[in-house]
Gaussian input, Z-matrix of N, CA and C with variables (Angstrom, degrees):
# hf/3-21g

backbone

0 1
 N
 C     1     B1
 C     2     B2     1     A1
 N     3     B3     2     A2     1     D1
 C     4     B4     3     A3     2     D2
 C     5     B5     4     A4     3     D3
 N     6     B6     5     A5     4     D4
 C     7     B7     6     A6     5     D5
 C     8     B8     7     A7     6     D6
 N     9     B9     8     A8     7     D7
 C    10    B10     9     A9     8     D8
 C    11    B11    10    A10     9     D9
 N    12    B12    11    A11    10    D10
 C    13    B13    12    A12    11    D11
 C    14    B14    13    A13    12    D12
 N    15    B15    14    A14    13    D13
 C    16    B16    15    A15    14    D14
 C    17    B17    16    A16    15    D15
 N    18    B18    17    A17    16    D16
 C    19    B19    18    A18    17    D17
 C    20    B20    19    A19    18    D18
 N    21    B21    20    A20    19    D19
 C    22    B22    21    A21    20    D20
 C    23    B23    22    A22    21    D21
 N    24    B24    23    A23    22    D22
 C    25    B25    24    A24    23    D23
 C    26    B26    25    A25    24    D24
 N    27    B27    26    A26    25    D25
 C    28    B28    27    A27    26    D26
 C    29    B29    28    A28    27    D27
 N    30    B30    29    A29    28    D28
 C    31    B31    30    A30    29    D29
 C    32    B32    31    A31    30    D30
 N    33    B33    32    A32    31    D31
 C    34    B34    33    A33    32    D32
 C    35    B35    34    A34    33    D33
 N    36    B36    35    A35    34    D34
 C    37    B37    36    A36    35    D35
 C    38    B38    37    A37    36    D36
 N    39    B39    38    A38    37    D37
 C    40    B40    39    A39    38    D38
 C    41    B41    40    A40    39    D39
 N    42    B42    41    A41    40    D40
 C    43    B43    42    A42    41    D41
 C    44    B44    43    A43    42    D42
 N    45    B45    44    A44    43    D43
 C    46    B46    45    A45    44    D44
 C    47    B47    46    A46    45    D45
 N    48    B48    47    A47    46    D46
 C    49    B49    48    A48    47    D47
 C    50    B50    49    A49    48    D48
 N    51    B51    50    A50    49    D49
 C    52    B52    51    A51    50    D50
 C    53    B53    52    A52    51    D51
 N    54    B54    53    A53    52    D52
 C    55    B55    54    A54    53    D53
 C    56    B56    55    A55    54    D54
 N    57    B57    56    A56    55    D55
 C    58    B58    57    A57    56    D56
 C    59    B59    58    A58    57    D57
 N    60    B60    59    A59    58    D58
 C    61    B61    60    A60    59    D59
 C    62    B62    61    A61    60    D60
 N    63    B63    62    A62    61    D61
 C    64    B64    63    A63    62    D62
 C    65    B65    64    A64    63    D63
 N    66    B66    65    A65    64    D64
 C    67    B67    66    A66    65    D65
 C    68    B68    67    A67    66    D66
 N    69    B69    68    A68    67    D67
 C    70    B70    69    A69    68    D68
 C    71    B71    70    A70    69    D69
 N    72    B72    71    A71    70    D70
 C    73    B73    72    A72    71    D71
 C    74    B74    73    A73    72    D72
 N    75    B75    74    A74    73    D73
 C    76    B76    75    A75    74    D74
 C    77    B77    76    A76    75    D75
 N    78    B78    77    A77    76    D76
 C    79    B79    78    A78    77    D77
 C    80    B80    79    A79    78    D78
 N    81    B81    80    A80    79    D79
 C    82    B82    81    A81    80    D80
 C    83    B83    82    A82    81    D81
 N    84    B84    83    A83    82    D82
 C    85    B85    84    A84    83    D83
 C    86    B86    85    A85    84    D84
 N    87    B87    86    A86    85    D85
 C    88    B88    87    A87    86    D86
 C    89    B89    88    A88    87    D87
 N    90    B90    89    A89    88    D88
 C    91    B91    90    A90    89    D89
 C    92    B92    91    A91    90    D90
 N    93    B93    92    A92    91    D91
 C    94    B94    93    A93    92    D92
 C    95    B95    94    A94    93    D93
 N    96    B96    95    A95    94    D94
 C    97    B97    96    A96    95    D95
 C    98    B98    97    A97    96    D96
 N    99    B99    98    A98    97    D97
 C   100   B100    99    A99    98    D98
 C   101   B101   100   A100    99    D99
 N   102   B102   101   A101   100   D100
 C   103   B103   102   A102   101   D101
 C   104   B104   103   A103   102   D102
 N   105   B105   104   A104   103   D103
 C   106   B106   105   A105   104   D104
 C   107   B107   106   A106   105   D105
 N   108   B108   107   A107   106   D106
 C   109   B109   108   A108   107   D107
 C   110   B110   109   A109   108   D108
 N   111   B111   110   A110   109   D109
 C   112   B112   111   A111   110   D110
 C   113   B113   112   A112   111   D111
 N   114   B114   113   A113   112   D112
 C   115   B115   114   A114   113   D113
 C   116   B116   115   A115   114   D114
 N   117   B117   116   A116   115   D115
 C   118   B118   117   A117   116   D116
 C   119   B119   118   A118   117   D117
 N   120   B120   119   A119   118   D118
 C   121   B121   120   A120   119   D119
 C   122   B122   121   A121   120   D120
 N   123   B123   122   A122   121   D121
 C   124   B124   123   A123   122   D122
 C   125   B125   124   A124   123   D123
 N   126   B126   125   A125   124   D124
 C   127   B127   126   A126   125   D125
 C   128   B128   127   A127   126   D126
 N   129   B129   128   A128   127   D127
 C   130   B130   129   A129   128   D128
 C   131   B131   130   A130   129   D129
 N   132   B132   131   A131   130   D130
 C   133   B133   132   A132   131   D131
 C   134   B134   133   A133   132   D132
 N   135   B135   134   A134   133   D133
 C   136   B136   135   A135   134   D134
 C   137   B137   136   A136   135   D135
 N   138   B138   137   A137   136   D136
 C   139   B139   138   A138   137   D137
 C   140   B140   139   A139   138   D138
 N   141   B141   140   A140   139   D139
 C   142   B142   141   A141   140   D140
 C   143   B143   142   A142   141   D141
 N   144   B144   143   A143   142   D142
 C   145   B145   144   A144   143   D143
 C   146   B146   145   A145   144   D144
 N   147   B147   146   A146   145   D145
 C   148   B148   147   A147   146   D146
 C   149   B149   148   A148   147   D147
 N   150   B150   149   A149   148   D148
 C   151   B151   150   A150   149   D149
 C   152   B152   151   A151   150   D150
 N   153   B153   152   A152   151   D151
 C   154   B154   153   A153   152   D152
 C   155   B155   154   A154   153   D153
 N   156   B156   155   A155   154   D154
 C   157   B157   156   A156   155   D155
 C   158   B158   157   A157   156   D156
 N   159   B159   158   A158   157   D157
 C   160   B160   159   A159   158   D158
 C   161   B161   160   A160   159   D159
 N   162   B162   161   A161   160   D160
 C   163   B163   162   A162   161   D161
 C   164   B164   163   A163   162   D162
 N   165   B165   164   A164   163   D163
 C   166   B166   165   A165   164   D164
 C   167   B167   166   A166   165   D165
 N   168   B168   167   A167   166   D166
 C   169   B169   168   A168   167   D167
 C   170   B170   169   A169   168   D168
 N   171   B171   170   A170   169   D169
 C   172   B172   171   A171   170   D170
 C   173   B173   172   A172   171   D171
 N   174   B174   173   A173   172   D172
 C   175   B175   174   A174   173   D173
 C   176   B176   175   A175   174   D174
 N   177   B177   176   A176   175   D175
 C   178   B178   177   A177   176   D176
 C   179   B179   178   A178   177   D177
 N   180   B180   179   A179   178   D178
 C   181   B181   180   A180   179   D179
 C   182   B182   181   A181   180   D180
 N   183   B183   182   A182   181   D181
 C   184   B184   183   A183   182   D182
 C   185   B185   184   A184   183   D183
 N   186   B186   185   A185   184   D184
 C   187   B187   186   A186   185   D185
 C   188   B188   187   A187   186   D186
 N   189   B189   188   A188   187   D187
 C   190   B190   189   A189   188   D188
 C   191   B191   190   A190   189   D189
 N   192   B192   191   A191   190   D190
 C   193   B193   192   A192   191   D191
 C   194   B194   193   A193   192   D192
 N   195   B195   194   A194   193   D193
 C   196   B196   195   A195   194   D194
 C   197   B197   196   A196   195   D195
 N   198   B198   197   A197   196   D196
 C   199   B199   198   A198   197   D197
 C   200   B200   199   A199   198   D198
 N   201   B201   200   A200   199   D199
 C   202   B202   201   A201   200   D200
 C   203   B203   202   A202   201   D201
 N   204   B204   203   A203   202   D202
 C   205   B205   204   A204   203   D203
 C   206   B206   205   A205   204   D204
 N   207   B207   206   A206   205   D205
 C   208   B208   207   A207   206   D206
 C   209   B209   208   A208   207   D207
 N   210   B210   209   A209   208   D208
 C   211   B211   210   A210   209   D209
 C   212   B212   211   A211   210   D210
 N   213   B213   212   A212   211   D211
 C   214   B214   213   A213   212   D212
 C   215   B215   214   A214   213   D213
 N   216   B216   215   A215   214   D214
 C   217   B217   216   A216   215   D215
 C   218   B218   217   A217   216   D216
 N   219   B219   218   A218   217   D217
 C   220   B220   219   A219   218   D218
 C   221   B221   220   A220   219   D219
 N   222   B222   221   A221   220   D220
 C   223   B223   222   A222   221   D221
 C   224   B224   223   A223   222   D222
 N   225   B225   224   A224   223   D223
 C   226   B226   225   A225   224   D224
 C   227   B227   226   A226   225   D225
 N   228   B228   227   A227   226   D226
 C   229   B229   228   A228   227   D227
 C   230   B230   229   A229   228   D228
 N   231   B231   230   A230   229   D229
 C   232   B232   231   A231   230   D230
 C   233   B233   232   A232   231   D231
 N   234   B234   233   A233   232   D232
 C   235   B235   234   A234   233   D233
 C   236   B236   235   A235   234   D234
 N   237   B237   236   A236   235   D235
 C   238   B238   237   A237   236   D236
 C   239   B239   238   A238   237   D237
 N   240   B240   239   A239   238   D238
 C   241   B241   240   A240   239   D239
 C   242   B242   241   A241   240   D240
 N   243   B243   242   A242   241   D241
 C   244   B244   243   A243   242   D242
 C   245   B245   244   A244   243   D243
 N   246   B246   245   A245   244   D244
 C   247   B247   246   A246   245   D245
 C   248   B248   247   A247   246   D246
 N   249   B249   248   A248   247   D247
 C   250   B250   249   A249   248   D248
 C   251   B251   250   A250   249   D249
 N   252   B252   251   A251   250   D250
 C   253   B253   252   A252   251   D251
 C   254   B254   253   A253   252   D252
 N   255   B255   254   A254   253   D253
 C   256   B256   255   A255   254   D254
 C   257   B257   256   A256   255   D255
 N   258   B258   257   A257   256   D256
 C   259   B259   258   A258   257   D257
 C   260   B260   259   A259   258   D258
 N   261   B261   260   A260   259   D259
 C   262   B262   261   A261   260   D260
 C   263   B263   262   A262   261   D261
 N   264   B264   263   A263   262   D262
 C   265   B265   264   A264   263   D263
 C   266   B266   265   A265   264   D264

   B1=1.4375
   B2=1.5131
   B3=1.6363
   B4=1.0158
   B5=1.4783
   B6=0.9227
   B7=1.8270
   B8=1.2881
   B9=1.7441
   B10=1.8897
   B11=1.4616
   B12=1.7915
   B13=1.6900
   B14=1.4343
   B15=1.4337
   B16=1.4951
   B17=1.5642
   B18=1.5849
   B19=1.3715
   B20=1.5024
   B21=1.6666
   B22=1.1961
   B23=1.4377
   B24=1.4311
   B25=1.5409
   B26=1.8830
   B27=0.9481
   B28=1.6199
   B29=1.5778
   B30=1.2330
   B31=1.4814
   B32=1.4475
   B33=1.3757
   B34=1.1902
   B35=1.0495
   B36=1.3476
   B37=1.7722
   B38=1.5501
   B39=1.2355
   B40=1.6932
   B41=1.4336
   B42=0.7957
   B43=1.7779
   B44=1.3096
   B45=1.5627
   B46=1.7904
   B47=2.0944
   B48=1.1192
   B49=1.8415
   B50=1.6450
   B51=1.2996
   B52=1.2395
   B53=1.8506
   B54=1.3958
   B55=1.5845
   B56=1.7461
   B57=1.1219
   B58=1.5798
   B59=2.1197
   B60=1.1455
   B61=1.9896
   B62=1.7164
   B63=1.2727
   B64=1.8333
   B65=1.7265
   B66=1.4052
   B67=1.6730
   B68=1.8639
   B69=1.3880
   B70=1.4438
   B71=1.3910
   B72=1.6239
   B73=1.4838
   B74=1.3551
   B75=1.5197
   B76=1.7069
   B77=1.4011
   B78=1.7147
   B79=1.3125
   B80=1.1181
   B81=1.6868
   B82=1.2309
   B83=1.9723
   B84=1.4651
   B85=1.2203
   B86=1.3040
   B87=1.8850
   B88=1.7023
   B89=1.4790
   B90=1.3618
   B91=1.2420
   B92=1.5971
   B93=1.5949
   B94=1.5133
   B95=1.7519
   B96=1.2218
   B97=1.5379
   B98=1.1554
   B99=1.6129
   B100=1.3598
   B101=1.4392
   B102=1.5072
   B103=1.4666
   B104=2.0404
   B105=1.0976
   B106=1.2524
   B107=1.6763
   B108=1.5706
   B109=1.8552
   B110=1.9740
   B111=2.0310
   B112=1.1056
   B113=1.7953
   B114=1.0377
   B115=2.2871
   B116=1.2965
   B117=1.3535
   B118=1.4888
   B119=1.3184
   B120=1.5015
   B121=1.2261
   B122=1.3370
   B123=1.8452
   B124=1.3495
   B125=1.7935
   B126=1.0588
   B127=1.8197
   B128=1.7444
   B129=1.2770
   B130=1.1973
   B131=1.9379
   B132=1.4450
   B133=1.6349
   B134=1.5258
   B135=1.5376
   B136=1.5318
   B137=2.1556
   B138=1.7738
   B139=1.4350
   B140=1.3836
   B141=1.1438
   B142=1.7205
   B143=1.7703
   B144=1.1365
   B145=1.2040
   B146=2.0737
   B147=1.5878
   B148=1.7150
   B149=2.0091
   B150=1.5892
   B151=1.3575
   B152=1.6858
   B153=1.3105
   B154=1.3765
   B155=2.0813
   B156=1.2490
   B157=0.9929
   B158=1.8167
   B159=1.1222
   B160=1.6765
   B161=2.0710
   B162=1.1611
   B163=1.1864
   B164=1.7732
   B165=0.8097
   B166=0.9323
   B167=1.8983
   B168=1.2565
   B169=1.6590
   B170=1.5124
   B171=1.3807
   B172=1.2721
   B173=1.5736
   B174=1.1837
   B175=1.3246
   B176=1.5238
   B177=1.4779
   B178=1.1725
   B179=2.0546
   B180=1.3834
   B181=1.1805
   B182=1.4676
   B183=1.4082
   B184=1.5699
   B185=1.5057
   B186=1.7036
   B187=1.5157
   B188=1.4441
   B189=1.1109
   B190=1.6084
   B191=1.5389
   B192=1.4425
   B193=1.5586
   B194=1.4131
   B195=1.9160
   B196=1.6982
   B197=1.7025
   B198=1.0642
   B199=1.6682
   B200=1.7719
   B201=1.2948
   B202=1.4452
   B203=1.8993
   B204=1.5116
   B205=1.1122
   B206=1.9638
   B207=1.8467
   B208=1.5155
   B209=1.4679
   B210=1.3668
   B211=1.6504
   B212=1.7546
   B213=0.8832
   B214=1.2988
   B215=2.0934
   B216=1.2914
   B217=1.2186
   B218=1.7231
   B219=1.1778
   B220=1.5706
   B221=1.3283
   B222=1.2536
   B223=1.2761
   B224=1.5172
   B225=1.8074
   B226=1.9997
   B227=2.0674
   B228=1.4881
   B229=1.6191
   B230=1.6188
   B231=1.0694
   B232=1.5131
   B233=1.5573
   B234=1.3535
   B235=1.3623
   B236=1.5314
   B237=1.2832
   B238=1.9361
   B239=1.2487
   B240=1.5101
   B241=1.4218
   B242=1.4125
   B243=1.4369
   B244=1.4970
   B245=1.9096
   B246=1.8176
   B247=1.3305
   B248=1.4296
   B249=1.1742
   B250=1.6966
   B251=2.2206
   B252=1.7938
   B253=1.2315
   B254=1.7725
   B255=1.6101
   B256=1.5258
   B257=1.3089
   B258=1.4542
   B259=1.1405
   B260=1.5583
   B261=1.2129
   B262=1.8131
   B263=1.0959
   B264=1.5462
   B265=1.3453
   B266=1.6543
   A1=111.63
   A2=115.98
   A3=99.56
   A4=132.37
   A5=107.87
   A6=121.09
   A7=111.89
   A8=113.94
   A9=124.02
   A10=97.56
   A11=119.29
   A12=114.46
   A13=101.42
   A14=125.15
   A15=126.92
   A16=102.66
   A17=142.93
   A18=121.12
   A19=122.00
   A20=114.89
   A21=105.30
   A22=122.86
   A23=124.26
   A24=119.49
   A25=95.78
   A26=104.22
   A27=106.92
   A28=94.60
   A29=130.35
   A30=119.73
   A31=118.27
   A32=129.56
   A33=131.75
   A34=90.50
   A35=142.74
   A36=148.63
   A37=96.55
   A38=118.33
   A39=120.00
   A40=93.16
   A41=113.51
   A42=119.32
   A43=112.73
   A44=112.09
   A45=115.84
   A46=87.82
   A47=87.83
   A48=101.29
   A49=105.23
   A50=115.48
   A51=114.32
   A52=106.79
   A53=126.25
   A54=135.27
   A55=82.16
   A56=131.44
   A57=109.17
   A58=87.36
   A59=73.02
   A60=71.83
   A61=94.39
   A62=85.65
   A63=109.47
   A64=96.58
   A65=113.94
   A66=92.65
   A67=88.75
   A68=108.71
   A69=100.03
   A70=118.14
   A71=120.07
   A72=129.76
   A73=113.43
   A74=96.60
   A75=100.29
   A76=109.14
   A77=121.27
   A78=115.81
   A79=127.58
   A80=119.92
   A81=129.11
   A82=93.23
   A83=114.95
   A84=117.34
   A85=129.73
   A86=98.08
   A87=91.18
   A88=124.88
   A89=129.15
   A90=139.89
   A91=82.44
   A92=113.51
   A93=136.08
   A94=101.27
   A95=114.21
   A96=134.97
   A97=98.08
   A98=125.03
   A99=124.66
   A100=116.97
   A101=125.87
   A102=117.66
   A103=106.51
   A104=112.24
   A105=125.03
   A106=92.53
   A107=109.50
   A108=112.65
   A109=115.51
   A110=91.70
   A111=128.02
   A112=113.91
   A113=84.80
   A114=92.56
   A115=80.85
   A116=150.39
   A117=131.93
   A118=103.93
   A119=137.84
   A120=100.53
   A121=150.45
   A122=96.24
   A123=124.63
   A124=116.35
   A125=86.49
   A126=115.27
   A127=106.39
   A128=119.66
   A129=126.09
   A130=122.71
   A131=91.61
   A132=78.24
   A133=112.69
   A134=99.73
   A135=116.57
   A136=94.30
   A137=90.17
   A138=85.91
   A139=117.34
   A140=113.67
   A141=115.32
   A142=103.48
   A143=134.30
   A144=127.73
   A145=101.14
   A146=75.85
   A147=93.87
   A148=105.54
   A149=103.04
   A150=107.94
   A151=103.18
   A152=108.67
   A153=113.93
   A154=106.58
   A155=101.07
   A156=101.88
   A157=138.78
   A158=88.48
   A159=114.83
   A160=96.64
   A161=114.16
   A162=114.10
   A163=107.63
   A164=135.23
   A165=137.07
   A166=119.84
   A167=105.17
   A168=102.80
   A169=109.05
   A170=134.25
   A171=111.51
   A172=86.64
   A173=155.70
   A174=151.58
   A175=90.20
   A176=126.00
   A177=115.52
   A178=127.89
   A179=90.83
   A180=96.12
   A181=129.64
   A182=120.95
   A183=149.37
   A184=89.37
   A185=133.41
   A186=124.16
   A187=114.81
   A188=109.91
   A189=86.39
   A190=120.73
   A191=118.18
   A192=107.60
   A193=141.98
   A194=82.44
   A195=80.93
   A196=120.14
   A197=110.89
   A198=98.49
   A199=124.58
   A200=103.03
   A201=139.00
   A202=90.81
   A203=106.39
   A204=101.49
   A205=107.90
   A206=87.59
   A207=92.00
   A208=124.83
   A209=115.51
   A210=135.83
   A211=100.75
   A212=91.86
   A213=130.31
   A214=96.86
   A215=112.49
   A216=131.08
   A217=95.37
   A218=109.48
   A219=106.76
   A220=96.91
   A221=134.82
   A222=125.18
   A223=126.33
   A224=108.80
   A225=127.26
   A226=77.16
   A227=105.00
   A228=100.62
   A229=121.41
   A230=134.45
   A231=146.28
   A232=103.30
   A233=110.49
   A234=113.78
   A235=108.11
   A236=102.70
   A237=113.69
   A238=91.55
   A239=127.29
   A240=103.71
   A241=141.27
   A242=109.43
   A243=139.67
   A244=92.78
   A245=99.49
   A246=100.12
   A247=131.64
   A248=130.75
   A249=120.06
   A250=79.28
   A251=81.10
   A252=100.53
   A253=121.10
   A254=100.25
   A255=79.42
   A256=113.86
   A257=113.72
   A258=123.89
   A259=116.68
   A260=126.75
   A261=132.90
   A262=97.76
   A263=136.37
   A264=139.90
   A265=114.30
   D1=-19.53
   D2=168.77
   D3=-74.88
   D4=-41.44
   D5=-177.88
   D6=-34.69
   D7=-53.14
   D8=-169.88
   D9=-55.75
   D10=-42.08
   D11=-175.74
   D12=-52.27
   D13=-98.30
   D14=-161.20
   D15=-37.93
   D16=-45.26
   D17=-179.66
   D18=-57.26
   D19=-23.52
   D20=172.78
   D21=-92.48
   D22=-16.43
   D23=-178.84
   D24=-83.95
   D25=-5.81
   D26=171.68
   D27=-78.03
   D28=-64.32
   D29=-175.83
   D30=-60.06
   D31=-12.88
   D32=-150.08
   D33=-91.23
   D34=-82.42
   D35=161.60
   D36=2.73
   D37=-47.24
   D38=-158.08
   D39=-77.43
   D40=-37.34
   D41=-159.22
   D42=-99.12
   D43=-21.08
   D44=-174.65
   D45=-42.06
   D46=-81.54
   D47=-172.63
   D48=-21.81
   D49=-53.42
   D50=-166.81
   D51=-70.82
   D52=-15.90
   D53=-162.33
   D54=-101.30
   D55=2.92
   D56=-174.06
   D57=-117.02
   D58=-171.35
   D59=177.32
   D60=-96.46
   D61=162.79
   D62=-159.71
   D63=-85.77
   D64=-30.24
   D65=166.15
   D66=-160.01
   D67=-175.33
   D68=179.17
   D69=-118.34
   D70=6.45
   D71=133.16
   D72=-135.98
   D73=-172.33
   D74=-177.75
   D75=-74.30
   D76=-35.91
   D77=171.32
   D78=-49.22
   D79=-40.61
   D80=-146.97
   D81=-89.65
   D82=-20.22
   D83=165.15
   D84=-78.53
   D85=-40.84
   D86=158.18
   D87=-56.00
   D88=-27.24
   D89=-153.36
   D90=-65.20
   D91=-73.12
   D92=-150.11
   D93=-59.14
   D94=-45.14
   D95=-176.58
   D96=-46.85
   D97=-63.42
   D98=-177.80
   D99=-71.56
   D100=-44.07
   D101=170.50
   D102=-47.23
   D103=-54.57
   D104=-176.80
   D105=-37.33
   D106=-62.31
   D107=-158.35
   D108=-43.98
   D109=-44.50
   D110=170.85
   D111=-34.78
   D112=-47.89
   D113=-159.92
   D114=-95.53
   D115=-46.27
   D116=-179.21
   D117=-71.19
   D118=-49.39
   D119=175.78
   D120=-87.50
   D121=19.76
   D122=175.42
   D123=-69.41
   D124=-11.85
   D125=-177.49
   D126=53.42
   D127=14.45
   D128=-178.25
   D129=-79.26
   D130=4.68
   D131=178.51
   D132=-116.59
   D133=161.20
   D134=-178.00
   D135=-54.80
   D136=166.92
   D137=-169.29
   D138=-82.04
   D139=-12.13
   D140=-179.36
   D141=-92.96
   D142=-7.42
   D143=174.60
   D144=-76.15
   D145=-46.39
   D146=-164.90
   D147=-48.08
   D148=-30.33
   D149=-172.30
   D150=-77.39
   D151=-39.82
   D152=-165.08
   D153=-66.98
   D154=-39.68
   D155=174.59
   D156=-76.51
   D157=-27.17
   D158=169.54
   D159=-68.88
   D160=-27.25
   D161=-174.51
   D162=-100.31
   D163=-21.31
   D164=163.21
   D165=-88.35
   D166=-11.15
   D167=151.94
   D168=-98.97
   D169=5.96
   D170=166.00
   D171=-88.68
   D172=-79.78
   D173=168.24
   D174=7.02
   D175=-80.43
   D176=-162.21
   D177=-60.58
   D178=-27.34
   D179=170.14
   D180=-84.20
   D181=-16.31
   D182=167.37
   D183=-62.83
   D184=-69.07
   D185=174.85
   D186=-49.44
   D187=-46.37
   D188=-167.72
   D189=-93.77
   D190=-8.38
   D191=135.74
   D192=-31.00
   D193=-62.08
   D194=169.85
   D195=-70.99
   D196=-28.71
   D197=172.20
   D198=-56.32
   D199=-41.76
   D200=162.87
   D201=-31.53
   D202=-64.18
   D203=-133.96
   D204=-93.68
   D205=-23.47
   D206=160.63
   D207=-97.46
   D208=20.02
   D209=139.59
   D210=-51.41
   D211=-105.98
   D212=175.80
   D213=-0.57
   D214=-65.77
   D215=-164.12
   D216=-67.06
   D217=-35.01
   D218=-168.09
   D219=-85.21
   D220=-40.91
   D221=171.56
   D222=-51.08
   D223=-42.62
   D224=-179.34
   D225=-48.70
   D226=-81.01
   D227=-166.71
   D228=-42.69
   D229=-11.62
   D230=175.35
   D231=-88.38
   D232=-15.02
   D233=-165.20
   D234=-117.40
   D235=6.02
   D236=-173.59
   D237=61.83
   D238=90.26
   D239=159.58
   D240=112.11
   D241=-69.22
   D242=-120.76
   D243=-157.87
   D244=92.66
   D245=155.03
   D246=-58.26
   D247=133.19
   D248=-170.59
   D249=-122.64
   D250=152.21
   D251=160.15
   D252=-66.37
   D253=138.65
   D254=165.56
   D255=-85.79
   D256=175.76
   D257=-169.17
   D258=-120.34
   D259=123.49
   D260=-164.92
   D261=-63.34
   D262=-59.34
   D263=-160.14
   D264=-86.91

């Protein structure tokens, strides 16, 4: 019974971040998403940062899809239905 304790407070640290929300708007995730894009493609980091971070912009990019995507849905119902293009002019 001891062993299952320490394997899980080992995951828990990993996961605290993941049990809270991933940012507290879509901007404030785009913001991080792109700093994130920035330092990876600066090619300047050690390799376990490089993993952690590449993983934590799919996190970021997984949120702002979905924000993207329950935009999107609230608008079809505002719209009866029926997404319409926007329009430039």
């Amino acid at each position: 019974m001891t062993s299952p304790t320490p394997s899980k407070p080992t995951k828990s640290p990993a996961r605290a971040g993941a049990a809270s929300p991933v940012a507290t708007s879509y901007e404030a995730a785009l913001e991080e998403l792109e700093q994130l894009v920035a330092q990876l493609d600066a090619g300047q980091l050690p390799l376990d940062q490089l993993l952690t971070r590449y993983q934590r912009g799919a996190e970021l990019l997984a949120y702002c899809r979905a924000r993207l995507e329950a935009v999107e849905n609230q608008i079809k119902v505002l719209e009866d239905g029926e997404l319409k293009p926007w329009d430039a002019a």
